[in-house]
C-alpha positions as CSV (number, residue, x, y, z in Angstrom):
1,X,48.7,83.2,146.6
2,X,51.4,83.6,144.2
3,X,52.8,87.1,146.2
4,X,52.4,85.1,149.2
5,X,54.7,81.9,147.8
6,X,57.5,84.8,146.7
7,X,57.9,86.5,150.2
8,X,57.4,83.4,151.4
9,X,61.0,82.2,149.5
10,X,62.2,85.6,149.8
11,X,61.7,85.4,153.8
12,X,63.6,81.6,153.7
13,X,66.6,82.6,151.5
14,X,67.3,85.9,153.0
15,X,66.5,85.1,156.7
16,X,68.3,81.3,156.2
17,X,65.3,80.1,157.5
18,X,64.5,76.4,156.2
19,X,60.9,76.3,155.2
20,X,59.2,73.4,154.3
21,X,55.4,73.4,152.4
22,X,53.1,70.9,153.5
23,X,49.6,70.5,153.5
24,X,47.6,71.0,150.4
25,X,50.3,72.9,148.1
26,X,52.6,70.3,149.2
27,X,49.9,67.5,147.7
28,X,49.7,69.6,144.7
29,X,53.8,70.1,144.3
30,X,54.2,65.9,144.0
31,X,50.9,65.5,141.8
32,X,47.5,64.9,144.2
33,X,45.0,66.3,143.6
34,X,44.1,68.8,146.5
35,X,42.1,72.3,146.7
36,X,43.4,74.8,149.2
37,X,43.1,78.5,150.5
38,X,46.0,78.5,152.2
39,X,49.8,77.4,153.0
40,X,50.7,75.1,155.6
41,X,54.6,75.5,156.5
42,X,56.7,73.7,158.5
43,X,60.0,75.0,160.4
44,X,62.4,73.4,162.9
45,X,61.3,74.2,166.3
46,X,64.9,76.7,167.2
47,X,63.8,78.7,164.1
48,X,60.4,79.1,165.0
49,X,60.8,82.9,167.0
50,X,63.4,83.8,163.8
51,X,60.3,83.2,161.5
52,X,58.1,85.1,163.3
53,X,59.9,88.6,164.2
54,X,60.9,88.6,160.5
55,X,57.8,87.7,158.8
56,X,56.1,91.3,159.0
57,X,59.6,92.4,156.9
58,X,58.1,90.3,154.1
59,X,54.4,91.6,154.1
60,X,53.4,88.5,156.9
61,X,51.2,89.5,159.8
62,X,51.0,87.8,162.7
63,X,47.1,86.7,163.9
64,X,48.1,84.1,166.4
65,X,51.3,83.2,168.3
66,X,50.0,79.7,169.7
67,X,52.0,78.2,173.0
68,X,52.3,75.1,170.8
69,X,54.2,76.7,167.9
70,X,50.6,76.5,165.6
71,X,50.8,80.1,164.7
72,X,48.6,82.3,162.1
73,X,50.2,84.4,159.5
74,X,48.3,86.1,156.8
75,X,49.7,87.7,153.6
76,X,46.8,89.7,151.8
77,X,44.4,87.5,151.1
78,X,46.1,84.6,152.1
C-alpha cells in the first residue's frame, strides 16, 4: 500500500490535482482505529476526468469509470 500512497502524492503534486484521503486511512491518519485494504480518495468534481487520464502515468489502472464519479482504480495489489 505504501507504492500506492507515493504515486498517489506523486500523481497530486505533479498533476496539481487536490486529493483528499478518506475512508479507513483517513481514520487511521487522525488516530481511530480502522483496518483497510484499500484507499478511498476524494477529488473536486472539475478534476475528476484530470485524475483519471493521468492515473495510468503513475502505475493506476482504471477498472470502473462509474456515471456517478465512483470510479475503481487499482495499483498492484491495491
Amino acid at each position: 500500500m505504501a507504492l500506492a500512497l507515493e504515486d498517489l502524492q506523486r500523481l497530486a503534486i505533479n498533476e496539481k490535482i487536490p486529493i483528499a484521503i478518506v475512508g479507513g486511512l483517513g481514520a487511521i491518519r487522525y488516530g481511530y482505529p480502522a483496518a483497510t485494504q484499500d484507499i478511498n480518495i476524494a477529488v473536486a468534481q472539475n478534476q475528476l476526468a484530470k485524475l483519471i487520464l493521468s492515473a495510468p502515468r503513475y502505475g493506476f489502472k482504471i477498472l470502473w469509470e462509474s456515471l456517478s464519479g465512483w470510479h475503481t482504480l487499482t495499483h498492484g495489489e491495491v
